[in-house]
Backbone as XML, in Angstrom:
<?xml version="1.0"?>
<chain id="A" units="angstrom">
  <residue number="1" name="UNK">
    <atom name="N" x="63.484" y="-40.142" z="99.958"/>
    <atom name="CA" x="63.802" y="-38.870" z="99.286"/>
    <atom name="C" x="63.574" y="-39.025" z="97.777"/>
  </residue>
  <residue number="2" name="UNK">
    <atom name="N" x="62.777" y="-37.948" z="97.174"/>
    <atom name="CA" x="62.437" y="-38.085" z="95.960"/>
    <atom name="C" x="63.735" y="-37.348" z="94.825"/>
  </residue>
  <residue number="3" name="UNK">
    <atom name="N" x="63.572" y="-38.057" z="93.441"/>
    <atom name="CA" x="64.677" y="-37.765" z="93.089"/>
    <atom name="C" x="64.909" y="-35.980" z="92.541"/>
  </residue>
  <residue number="4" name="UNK">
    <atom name="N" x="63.686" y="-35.467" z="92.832"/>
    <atom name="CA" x="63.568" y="-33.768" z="92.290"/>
    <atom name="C" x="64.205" y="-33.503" z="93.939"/>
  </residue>
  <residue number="5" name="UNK">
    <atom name="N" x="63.771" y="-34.030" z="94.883"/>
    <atom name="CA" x="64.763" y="-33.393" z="96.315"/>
    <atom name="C" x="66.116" y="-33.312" z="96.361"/>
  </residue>
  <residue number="6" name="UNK">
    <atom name="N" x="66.755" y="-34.554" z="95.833"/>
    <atom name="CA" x="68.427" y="-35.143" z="95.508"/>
    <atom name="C" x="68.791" y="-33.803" z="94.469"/>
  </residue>
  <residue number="7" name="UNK">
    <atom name="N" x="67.662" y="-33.679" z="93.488"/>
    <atom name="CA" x="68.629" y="-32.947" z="92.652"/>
    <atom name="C" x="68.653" y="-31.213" z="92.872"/>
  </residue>
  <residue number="8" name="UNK">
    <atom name="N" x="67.597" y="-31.007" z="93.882"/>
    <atom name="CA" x="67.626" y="-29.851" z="94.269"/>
    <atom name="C" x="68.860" y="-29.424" z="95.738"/>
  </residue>
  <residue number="9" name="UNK">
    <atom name="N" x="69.054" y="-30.530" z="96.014"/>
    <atom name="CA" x="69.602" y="-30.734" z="97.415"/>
    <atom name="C" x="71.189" y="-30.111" z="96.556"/>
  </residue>
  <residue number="10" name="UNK">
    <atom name="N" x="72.089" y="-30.964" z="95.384"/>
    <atom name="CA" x="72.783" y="-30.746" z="95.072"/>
    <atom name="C" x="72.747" y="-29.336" z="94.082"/>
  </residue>
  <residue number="11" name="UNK">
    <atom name="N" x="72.054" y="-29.512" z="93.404"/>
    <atom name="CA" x="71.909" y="-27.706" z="92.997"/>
    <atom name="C" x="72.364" y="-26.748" z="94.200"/>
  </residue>
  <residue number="12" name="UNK">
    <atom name="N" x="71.154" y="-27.083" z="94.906"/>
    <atom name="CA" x="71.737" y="-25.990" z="95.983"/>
    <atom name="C" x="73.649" y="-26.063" z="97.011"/>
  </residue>
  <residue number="13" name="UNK">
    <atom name="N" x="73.938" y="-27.004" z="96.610"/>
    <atom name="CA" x="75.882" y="-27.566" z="97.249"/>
    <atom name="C" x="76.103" y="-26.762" z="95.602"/>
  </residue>
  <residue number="14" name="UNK">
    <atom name="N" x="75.725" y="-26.817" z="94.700"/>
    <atom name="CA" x="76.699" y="-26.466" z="93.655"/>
    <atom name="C" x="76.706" y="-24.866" z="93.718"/>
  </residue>
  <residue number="15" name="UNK">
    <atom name="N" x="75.377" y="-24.307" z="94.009"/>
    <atom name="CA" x="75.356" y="-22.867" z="93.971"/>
    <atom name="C" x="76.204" y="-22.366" z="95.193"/>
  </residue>
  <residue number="16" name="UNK">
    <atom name="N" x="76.286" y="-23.155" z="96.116"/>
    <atom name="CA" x="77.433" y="-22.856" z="97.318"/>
    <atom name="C" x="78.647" y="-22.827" z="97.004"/>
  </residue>
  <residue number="17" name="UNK">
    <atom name="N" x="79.113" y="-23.771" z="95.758"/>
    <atom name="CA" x="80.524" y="-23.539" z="95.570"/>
    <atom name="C" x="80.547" y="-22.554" z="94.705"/>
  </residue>
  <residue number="18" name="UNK">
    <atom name="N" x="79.765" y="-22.312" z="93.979"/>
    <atom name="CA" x="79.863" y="-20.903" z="93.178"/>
    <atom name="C" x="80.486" y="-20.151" z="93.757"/>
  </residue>
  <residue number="19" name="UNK">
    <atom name="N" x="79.331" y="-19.952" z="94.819"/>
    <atom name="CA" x="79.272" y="-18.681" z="95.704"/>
    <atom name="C" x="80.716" y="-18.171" z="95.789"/>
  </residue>
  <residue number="20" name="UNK">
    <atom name="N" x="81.303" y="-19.324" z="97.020"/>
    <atom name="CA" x="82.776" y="-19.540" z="97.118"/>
    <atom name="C" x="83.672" y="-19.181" z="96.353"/>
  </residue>
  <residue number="21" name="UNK">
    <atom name="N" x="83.291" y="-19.897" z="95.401"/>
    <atom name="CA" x="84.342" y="-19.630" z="94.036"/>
    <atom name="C" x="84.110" y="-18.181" z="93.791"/>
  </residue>
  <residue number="22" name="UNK">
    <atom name="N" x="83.289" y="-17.745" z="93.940"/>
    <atom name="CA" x="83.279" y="-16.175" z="93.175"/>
    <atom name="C" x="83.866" y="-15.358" z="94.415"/>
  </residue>
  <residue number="23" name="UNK">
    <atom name="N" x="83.614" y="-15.344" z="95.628"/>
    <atom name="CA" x="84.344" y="-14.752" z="96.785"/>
    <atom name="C" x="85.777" y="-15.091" z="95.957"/>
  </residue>
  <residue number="24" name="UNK">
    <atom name="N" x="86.625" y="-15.633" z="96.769"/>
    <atom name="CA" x="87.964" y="-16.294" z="96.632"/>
    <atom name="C" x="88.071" y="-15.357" z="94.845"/>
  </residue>
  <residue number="25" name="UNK">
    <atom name="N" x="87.353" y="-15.431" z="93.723"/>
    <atom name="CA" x="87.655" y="-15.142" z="92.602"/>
    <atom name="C" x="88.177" y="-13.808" z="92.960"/>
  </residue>
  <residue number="26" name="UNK">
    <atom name="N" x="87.564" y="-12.918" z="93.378"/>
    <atom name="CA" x="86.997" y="-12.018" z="93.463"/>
    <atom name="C" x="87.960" y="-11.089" z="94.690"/>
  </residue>
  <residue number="27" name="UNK">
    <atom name="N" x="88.675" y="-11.729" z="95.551"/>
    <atom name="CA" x="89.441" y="-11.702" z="96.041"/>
    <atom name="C" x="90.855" y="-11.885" z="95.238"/>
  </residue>
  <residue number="28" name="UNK">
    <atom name="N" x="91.134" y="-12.887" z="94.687"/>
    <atom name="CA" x="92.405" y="-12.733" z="94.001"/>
    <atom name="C" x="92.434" y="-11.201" z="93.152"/>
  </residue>
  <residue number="29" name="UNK">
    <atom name="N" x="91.103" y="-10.941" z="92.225"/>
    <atom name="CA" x="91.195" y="-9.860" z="91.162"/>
    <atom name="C" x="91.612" y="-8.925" z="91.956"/>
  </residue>
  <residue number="30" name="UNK">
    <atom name="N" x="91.057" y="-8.716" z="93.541"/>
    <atom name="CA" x="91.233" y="-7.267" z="94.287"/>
    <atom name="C" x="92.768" y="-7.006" z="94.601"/>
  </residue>
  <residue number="31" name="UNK">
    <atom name="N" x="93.003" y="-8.407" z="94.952"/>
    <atom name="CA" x="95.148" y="-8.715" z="95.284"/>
    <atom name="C" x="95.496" y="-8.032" z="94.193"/>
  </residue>
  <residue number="32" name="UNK">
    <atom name="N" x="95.364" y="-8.327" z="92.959"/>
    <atom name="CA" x="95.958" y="-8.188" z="91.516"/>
    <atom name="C" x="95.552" y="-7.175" z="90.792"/>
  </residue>
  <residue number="33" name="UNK">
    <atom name="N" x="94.735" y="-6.594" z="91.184"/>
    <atom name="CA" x="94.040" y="-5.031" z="90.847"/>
    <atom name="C" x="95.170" y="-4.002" z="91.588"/>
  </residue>
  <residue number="34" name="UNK">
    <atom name="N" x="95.236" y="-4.102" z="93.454"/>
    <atom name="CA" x="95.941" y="-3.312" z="94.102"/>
    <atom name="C" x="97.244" y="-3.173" z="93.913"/>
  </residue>
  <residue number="35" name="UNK">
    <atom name="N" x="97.649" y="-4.786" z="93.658"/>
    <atom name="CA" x="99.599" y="-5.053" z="93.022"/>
    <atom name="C" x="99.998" y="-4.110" z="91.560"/>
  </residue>
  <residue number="36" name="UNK">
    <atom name="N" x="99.134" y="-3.881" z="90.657"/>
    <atom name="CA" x="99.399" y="-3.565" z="89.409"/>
    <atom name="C" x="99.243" y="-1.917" z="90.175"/>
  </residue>
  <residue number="37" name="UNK">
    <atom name="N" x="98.281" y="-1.759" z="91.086"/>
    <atom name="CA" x="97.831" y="0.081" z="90.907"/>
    <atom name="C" x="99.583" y="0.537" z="92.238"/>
  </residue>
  <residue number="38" name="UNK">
    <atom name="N" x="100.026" y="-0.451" z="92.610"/>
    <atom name="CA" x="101.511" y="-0.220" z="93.234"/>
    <atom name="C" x="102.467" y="-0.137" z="92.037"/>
  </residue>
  <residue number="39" name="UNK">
    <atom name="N" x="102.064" y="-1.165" z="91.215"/>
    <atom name="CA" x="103.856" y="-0.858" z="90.460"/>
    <atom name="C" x="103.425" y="0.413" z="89.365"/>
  </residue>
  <residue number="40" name="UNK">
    <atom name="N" x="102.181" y="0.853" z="88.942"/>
    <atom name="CA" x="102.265" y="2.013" z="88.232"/>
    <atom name="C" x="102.630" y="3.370" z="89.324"/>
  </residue>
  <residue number="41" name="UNK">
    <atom name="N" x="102.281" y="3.370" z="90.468"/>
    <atom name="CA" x="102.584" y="4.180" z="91.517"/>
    <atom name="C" x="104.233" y="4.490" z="91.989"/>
  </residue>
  <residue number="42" name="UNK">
    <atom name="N" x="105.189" y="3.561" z="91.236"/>
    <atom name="CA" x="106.584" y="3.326" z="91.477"/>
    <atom name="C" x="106.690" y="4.630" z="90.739"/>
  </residue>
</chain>
């Protein structure tokens, strides 16, 4: 395995945790978007 394969191999695992990370991010904001649009709704 050449070393431009290794480093593409992990590029591509890092853009996966992005990914992840931005789901899950992206998910908390929606929790914490809907919680705040409840307590102005009180």
């Amino acid at each position: 395995m050449s070393k431009v394969q290794m480093d593409t191999e992990e590029v591509r695992e890092f853009m996966n945790h992005l990914e992840r990370f931005k789901e899950l991010l992206n998910d908390e904001v929606n929790g914490l978007s809907s919680h705040f649009n409840n307590l102005d709704s009180w």
